[in-house]
C-alpha positions as CSV (number, residue, x, y, z in Angstrom):
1,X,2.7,-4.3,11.5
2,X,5.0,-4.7,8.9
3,X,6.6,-1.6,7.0
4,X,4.0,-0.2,4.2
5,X,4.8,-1.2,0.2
6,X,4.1,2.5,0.1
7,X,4.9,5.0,2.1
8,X,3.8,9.1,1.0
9,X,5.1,12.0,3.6
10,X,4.4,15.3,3.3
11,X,4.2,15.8,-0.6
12,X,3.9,18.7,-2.2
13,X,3.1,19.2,-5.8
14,X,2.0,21.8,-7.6
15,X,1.5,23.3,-11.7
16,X,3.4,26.7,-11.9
17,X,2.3,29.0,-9.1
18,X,-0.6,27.0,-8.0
19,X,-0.4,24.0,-5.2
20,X,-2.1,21.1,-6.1
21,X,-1.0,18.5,-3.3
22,X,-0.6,20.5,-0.1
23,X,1.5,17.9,2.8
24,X,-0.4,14.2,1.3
25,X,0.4,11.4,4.2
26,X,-1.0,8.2,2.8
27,X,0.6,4.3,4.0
28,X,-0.5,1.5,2.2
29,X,0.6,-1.9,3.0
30,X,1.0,-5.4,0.7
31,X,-2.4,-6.8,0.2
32,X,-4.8,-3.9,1.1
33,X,-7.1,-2.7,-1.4
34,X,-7.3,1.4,0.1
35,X,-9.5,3.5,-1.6
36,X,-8.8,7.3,-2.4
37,X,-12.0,9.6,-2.8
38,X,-12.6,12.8,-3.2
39,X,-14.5,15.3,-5.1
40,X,-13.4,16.5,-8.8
41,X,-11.1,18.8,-8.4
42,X,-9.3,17.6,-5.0
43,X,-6.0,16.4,-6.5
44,X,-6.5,12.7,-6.8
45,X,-5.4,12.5,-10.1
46,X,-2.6,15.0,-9.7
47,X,-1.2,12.7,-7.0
48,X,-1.3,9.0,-9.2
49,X,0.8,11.4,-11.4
50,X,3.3,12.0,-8.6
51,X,3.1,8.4,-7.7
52,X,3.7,7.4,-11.1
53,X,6.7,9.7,-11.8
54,X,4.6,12.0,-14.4
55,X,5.0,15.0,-12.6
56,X,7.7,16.7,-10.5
57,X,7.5,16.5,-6.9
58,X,8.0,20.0,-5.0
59,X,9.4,18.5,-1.7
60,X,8.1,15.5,0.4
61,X,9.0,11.8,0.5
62,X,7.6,8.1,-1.8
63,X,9.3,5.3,-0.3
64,X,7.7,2.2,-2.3
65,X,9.2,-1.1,-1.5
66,X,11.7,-0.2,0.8
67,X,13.5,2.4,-1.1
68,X,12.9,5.9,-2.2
69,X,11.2,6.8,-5.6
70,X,10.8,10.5,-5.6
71,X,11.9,11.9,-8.6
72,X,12.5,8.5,-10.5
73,X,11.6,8.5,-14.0
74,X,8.0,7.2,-14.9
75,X,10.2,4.1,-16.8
76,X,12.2,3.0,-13.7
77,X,8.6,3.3,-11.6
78,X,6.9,1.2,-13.7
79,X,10.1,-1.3,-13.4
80,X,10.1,-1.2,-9.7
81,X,6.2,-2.3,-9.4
82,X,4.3,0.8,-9.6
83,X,1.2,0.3,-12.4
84,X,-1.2,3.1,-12.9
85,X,-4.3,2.3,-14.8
86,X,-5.4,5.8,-15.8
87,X,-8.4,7.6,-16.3
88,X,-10.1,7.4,-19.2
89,X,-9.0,3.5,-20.4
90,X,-6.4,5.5,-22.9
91,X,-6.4,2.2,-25.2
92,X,-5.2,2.0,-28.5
93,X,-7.5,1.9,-30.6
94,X,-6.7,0.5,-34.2
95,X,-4.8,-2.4,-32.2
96,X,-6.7,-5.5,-31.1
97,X,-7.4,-6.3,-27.7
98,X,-4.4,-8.3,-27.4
99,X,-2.0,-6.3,-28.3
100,X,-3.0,-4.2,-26.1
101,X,-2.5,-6.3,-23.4
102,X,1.0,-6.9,-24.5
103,X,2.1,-3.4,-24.6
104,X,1.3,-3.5,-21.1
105,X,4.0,-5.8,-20.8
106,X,6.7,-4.6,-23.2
107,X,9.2,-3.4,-20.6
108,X,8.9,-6.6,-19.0
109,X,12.6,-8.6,-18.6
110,X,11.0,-11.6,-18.3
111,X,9.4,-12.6,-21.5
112,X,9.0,-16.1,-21.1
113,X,6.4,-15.4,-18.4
114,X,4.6,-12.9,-20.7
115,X,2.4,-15.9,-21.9
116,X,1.5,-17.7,-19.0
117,X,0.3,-14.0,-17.7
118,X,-1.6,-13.5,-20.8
119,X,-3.5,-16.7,-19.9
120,X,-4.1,-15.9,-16.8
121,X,-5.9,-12.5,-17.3
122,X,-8.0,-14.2,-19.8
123,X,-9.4,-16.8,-17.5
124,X,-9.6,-13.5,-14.9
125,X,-11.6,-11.8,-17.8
126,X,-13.1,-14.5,-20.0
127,X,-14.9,-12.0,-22.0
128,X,-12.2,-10.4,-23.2
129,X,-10.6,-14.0,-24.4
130,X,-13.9,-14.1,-27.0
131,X,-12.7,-10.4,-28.0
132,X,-8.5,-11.1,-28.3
133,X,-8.9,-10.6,-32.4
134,X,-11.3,-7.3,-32.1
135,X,-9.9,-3.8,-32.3
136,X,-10.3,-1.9,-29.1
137,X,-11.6,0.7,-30.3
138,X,-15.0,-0.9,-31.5
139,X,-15.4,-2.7,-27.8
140,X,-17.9,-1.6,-25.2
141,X,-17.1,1.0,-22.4
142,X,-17.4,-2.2,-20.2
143,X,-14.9,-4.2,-22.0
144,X,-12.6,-1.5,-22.9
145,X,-12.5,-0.6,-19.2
146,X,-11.6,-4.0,-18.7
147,X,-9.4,-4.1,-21.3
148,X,-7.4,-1.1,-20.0
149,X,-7.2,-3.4,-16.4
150,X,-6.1,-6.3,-17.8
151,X,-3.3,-4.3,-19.8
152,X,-1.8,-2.7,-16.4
153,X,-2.0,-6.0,-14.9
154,X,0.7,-7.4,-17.7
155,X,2.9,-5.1,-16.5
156,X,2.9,-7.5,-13.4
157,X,2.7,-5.0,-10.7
158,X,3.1,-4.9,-6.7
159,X,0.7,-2.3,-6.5
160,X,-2.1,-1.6,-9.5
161,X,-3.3,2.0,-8.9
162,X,-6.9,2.9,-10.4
163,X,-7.9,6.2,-11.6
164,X,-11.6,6.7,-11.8
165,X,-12.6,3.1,-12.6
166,X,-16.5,4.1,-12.4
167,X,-16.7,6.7,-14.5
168,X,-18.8,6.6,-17.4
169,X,-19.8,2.4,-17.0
170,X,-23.3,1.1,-16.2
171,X,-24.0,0.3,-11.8
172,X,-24.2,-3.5,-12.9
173,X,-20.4,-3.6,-14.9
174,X,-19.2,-1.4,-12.4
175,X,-20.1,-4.1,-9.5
176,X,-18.4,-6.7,-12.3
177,X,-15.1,-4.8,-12.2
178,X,-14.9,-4.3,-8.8
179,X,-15.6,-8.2,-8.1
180,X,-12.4,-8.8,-10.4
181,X,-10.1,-6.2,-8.4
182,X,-11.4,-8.2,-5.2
183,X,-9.9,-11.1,-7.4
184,X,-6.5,-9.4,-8.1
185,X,-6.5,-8.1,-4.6
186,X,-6.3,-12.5,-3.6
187,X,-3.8,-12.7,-5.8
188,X,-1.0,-11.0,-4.1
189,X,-1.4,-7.5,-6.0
190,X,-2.0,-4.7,-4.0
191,X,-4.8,-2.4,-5.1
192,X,-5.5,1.9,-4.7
193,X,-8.4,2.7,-6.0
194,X,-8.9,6.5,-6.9
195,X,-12.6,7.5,-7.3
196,X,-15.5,9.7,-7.3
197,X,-18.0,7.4,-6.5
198,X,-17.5,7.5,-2.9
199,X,-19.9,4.8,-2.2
200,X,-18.7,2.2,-4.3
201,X,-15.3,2.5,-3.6
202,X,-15.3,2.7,0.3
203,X,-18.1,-0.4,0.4
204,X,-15.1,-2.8,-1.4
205,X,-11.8,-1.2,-0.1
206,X,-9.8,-2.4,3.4
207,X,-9.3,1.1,4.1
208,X,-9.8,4.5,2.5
209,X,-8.5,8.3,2.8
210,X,-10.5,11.6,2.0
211,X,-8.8,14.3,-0.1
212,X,-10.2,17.6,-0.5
213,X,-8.5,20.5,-2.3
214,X,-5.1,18.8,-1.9
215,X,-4.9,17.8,1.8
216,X,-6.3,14.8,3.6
217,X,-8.8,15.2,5.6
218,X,-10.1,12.0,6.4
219,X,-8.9,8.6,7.0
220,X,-9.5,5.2,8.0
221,X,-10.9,1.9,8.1
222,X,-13.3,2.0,4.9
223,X,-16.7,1.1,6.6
224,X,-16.0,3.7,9.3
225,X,-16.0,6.3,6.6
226,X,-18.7,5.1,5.4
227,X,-20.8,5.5,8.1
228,X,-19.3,8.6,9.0
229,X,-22.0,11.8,9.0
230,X,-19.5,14.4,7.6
231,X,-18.6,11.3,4.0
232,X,-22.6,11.1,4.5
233,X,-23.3,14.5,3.9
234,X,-20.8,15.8,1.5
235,X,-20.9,13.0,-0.6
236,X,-23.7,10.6,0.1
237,X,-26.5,13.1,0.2
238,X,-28.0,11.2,3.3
């Protein structure tokens, strides 16, 4: 198998005295959609931060793409490829939709592109092409989740990571969104999906890895987590 588009070794990251992230090993490689679950509280979100260049790393290794990124600024991260879509959409909200979409692409080099992109996610998200003129603020949890998707996607990323896509959305729009990533997954984007809905996330992914309180302690191919009794107990209720 080819070398991973990301590669995480032993990281260790932390707030003050306390230790957040305690030795994280995670490979993902082009084209995989993994899926990262965990309870609240187990340092998911802590480690897209790490990933993203939002937080100091303590010691450990993120190779992504070939070459080393620890301790890169968030700016040059993003540049390289690395797209977090966070938790909790984080639109503005006295913008329209579109403009939205194209601060997602404002540290983009190659403007001419910028357009054909923008086209592109509307066809991927047609209902957010009837909403381009409406301020985000006044659209639906649905459509400002999407909204926040389609605005990471403009940054044109090698690898789109999702914080907590679920949370707070109907069953039925949460399905919707996770048929799109399976869309942007065919595209040639490369997809971590971060969530508490355990369930949904391992059902869709390629692969997935358990963190609890800032180790992993499970990993593998998704459907075998699935149907492992320990996922099924903790999480699952079965």
């Amino acid at each position: 198998m080819n070398a991973p588009l990301l590669h995480v070794e032993n990281l260790h990251v932390g707030y003050g005295d306390a230790v957040v992230l305690d030795g994280v090993n995670i490979d993902i490689h082009s084209g995989e959609l993994v899926a990262l679950v965990g309870s609240n509280g187990a340092g998911k979100t802590t480690l897209l931060r790490a990933l993203s260049g939002l937080i100091p790393v303590r010691s450990g290794q993120i190779i992504f793409n070939g070459e080393s990124i620890t301790g890169r600024t968030s700016d040059r991260i993003f540049r390289a490829g690395l797209t977090q879509q966070p938790e909790g959409r984080q639109l503005f909200d006295r913008m329209t939709l579109e403009d939205n979409l194209l601060m997602g692409a404002n540290l983009r080099y190659d403007k001419h592109a910028i357009a054909t992109d923008l086209d592109r996610i509307y066809t991927l998200f047609p209902r957010l092409s009837e909403r381009r003129r409406q301020l985000a603020g006044t659209l639906s949890g649905g459509e400002q989740q999407m909204c926040a998707m389609a605005r990471a996607l403009m940054s044109a990323p090698r690898l789109l990571m999702v914080d907590e896509m679920s949370l707070g959305l109907a069953p039925v729009v949460v399905l919707q969104l996770m048929e799109t990533l399976q869309q942007v997954r065919q595209t040639g984007i490369t997809v971590l999906l971060v969530e508490q809905d355990v369930h949904i996330a391992l059902e869709h992914a390629d692969r997935g890895y358990v963190l609890e309180t800032g180790r992993i302690a499970l990993e593998g191919p998704a459907r075998a987590l699935l149907d492992n009794p320990e996922i099924q107990k903790a999480y699952l209720g079965v």
